[in-house]
N, C-alpha and C positions, 0 to 999 in steps of 0.2 A: 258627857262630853269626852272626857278621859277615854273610856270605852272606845268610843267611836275612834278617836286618834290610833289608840293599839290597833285596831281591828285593821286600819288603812296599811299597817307596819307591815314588809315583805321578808325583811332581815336588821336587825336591829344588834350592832358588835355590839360584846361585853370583853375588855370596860368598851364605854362609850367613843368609838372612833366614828361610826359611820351607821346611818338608818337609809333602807331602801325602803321605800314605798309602794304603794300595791300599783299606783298610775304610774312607776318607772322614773320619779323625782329620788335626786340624790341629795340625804344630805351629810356633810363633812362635820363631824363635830370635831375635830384636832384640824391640824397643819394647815388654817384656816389665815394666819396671821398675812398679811396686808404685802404682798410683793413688793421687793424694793425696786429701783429703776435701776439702771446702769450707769456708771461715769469714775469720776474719782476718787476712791478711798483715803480720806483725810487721813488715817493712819498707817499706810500701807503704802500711798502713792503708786497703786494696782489701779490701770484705767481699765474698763469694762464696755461694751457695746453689745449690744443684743442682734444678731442677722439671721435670718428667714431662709432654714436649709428644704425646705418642702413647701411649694405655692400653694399645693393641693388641697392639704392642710392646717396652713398656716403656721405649720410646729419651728419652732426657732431654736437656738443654740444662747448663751451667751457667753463671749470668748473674754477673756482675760489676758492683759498683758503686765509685763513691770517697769517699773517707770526707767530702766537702764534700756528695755529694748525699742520705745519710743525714742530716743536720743540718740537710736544708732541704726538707718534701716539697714544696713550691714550685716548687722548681727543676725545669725539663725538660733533658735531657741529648740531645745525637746519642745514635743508635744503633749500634754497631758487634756486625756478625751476623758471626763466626768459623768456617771448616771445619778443620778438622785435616788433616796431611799425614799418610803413612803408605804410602802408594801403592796407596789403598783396602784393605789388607791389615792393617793394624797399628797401634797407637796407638790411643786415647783421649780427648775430649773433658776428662778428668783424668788424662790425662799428666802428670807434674811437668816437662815442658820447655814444654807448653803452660800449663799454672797458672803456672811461675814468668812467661812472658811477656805473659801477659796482665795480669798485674797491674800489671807495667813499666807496659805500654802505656794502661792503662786510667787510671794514674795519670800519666803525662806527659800523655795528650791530654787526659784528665777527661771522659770518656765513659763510657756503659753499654755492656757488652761482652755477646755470648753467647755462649758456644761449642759450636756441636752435635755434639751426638755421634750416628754414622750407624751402621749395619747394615753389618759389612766381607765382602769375597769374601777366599776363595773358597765361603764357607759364605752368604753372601747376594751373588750377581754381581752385576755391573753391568747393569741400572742402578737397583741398589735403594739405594743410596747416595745419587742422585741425586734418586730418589723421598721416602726419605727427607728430605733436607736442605729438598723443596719442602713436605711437611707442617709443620715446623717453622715457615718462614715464616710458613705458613696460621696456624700456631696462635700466632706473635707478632703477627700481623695483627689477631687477635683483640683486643689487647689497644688499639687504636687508639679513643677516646674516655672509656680507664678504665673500660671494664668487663668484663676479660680476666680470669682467672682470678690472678694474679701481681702481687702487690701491687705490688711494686719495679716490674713496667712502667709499671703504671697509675701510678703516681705519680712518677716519673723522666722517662720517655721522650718525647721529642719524636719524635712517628713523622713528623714531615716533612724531617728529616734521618737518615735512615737508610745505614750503610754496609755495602759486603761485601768482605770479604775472606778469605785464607787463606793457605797455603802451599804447593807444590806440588799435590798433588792435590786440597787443601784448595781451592788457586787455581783448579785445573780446575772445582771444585764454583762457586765463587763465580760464573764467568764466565756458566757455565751457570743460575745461579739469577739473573744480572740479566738476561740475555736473557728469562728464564721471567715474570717480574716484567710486564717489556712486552706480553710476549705473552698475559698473563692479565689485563692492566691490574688488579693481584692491589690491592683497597681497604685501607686504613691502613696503606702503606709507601709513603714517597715518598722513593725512591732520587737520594740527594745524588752516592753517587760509588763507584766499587770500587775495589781497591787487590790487586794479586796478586802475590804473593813467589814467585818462583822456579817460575812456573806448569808445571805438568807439561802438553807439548803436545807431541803428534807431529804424522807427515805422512809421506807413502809415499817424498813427492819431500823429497833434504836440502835446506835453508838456511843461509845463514853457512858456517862451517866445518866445518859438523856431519860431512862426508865424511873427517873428521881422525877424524873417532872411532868406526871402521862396530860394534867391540864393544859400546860403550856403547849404540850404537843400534836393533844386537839383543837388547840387555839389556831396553830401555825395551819393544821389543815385543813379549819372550817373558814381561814381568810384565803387562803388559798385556792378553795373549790369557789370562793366568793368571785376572784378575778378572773376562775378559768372553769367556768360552769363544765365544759364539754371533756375536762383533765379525767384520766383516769385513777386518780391518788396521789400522794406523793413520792410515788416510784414513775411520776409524769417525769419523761425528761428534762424536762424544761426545769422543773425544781430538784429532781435530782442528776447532778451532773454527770454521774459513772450508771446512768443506766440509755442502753442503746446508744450512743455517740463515740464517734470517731477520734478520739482523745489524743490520737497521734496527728491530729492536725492543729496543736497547738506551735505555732512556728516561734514564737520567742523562745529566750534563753532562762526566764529569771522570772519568777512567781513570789509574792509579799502574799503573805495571810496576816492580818491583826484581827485578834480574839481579846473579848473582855471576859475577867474572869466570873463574874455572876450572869453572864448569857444565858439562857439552855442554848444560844445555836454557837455556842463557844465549838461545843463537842463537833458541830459538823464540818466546822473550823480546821480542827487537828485532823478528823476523819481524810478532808479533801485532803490533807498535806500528804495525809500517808500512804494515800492512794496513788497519786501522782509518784510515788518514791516506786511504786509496784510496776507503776505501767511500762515500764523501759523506758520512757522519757528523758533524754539524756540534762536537764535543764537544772535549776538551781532553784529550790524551793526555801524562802526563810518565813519565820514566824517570829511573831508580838501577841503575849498576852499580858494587857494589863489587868496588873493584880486590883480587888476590891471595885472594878468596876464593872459597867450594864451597859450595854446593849446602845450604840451611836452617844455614849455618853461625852464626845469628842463634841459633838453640835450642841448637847446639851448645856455643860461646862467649857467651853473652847480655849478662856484662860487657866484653867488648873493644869497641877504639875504631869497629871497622867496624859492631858490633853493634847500639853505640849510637849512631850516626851513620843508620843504618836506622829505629831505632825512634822518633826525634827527626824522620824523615822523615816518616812515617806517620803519626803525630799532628798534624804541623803540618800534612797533606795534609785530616786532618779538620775539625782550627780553622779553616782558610782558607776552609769553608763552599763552599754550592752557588754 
């Protein structure tokens, strides 16, 4: 019987995240945990709603408010547009490691938050995630002079400070939707600043130290060919940012990198910083590495001192404005 089950196995990760099947059945063994719903954060006093930026698909967003911009439709708030990590494969826009964080965050920096939720491979490849997350945009673009479908934008949002960020692959998305931003000169987002946790980035050639860790590095590329069967490596644009792209159509002023110090994608971390410093970019690049930690350990641990010393980052990266 054993036998038989292996033999049906099409791709099977190590460690155990994900088995694909010979009949094209997915299944999730991580980021499996039970979606929260939306509403009130008893801790936070962050209210939350879930709205539906694509009919087509049914893919939703859920926006974030704090309990000060409720009690004042006057107020306009920055914007912060959120991807999920997952490594295109797994996770949730209502994950409970992303609801509990956003609401942290939305309530230290007192911003409107979104977080989209994308189409994942291997059942939608790359680059439908990508495609995805630019509809999204489109459809909060929409909502720029108050007459968008979404109340809470129209009446919160300052779409002239607009932020992106993510996590991992979240970050790979973000990087890619502010380049996209310039290159559409895309009307009602005027991009303040991005901020990328722990960016998922490759490259055919190592960086840093990354030759310390050649398993981790066939890992990153056998999940990688996993989401984007038709990729040509990881000198695929899409995963590496400085090959073929138009890097001068990044329009913001002010770029956040945070790196953990036991990553292997630590190194492609400081890589991006330094690159950006080369390209004539006239903009503001800062970095975060926290010491003795791993890889989104920020969702992992959310209350420890490294966690919260991240998210106190990140907010204040917002407050300090374009």
């Amino acid at each position: 019987m054993e036998s038989t089950v292996l033999e049906e196995i099409a791709f099977d990760g190590r460690p155990p995240v994900l088995r694909i099947y010979k009949d094209g059945r997915v299944e999730r063994l991580v980021g499996t945990q039970i979606d929260v719903p939306p509403g009130i954060d008893s801790k936070t006093n962050v209210e939350s709603k879930d709205a539906v930026y694509s009919q087509e698909t049914t893919q939703y967003l859920r926006l974030y408010v704090p309990k000060n911009a409720t009690s004042s439709s006057a107020q306009k708030l920055p914007l912060l547009v959120y991807f999920h990590d997952g490594a295109f494969f797994i996770g949730t826009a209502s994950s409970p490691m992303y609801h509990t964080y956003l609401n942290s965050l939305v309530a230290e920096a007192n911003v409107i938050a979104v977080s989209v939720d994308y189409r994942r491979a291997p059942e939608h490849p790359i680059p439908i995630a990508y495609h995805d997350s630019r509809y999204a945009l489109k459809w909060l673009a929409s909502h720029y002079g108050g007459n968008g479908h979404e109340k809470w934008l129209n009446r919160h949002v300052d779409f002239n400070k607009v932020y992106l960020s993510g996590d991992s692959a979240g970050a790979n998305i973000a990087h890619h939707m502010a380049i996209r931003i310039g290159k559409e000169k895309l009307d009602g987002i005027n991009l303040a600043g991005i901020m990328l946790i722990h960016p998922y980035f490759g490259g055919k050639e190592p960086v840093g130290d990354e030759t310390k860790d050649p398993d981790k590095r066939a890992k990153i590329e056998r999940f990688w060919r996993l989401v984007s069967p038709t990729t040509s490596g990881t000198d695929d644009p899409w995963i590496n940012p400085f090959k073929d792209q138009s890097l001068e159509s990044l329009v913001c002023s002010r770029v956040l990198v945070c790196v953990a110090e036991k990553d292997v994608l630590r190194h492609r971390g400081w890589y991006y910083c330094e690159r950006w410093k080369k390209t004539g970019w006239k903009g503001e690049v800062e970095m975060m590495e926290s010491k003795g930690e791993d890889h989104v350990f920020h969702l992992l641990e959310p209350t420890c001192d490294s966690a919260m010393a991240k998210l106190k980052k990140v907010a204040a990266f917002m407050n300090q404005g374009p």
